[in-house]
C-alpha positions in Angstrom: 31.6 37.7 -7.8 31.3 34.5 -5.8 27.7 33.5 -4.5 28.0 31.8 -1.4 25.8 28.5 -2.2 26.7 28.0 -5.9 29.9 29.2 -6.7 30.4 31.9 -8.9 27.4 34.0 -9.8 27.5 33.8 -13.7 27.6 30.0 -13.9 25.1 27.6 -14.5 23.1 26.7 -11.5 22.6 23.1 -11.2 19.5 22.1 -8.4 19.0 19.2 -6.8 16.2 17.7 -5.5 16.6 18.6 -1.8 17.3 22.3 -3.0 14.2 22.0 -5.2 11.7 19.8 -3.0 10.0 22.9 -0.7 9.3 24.8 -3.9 7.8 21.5 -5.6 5.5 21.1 -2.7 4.0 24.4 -2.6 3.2 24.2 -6.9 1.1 21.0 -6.8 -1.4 23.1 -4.5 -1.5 25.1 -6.7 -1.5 22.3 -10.0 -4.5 20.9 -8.1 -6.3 24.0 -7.5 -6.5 24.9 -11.2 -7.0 21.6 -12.3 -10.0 21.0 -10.0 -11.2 24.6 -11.1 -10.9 24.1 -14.8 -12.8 20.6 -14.2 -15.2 21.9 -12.5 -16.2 25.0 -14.7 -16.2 22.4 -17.6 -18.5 20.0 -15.6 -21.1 23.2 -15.0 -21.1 24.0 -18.7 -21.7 20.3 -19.8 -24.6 19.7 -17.1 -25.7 23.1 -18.6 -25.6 22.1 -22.2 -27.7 18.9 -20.7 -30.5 20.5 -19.0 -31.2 21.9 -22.0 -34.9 22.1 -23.2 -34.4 22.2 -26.8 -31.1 20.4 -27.0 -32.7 17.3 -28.6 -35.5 18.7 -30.4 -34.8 19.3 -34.1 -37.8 21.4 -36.0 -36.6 19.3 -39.6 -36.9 15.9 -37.7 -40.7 16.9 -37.1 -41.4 17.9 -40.3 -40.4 15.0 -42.1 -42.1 12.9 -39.2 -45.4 14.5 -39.9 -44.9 14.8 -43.7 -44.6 10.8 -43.4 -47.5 10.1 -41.6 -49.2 12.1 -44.0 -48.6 10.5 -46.9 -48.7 7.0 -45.3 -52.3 8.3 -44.0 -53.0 8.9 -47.3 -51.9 5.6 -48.8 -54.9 3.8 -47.2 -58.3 3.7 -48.0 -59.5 4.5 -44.3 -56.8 7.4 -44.2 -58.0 9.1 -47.2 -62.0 8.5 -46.1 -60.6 10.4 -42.9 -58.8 13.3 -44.9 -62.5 13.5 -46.9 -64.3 14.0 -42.8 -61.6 16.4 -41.9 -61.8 18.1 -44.9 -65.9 18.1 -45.0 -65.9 19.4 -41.1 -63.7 22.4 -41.9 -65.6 23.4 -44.6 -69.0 23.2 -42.6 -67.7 24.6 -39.5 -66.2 27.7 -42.2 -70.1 27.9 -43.4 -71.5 28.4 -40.2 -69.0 31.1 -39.6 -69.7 32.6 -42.4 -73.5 32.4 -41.9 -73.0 33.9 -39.1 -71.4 37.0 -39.5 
């Protein structure tokens, strides 16, 4: 069986680049369309991921930060006179409560 363009039917095809250059044209469109789709879906999920409320908020970072300023609060004389107010206040404020129930 001969094919008219290429000889016979079961042999290898060999294309050329006029032969090939309509088809090329039409497969970049679509190259650029899913590459400009793929970007684009991966730019909304990163300006997602930035707007983010809680993206740079880390509970164990607060803890240590106010575990730190505790104890360096309570390294100094004037922190641990303001520990004893605190500490006095409470207590009245838990008295009068309690007196007044």
């Amino acid at each position: 069986m001969k094919n008219a363009c290429h000889g016979d039917a079961f042999s290898p095809v060999v294309l050329n680049a006029a032969s090939t250059a309509f088809w090329y044209q039409r497969l970049d469109m679509i190259d650029y369309l899913s590459l400009a789709l793929g970007h684009g879906l991966l730019a909304v999920a990163l300006l997602r991921l930035v707007l983010l409320d809680d993206l740079d908020v880390d509970p164990r970072v607060k803890e240590h930060k106010q575990r730190a300023e505790a104890e360096r609060s309570a390294a100094t004389n004037s922190g641990r006179a303001s520990q004893r107010m605190k500490a006095q206040e409470t207590a009245s404020e838990r008295d009068q409560d309690e007196a007044a129930l």
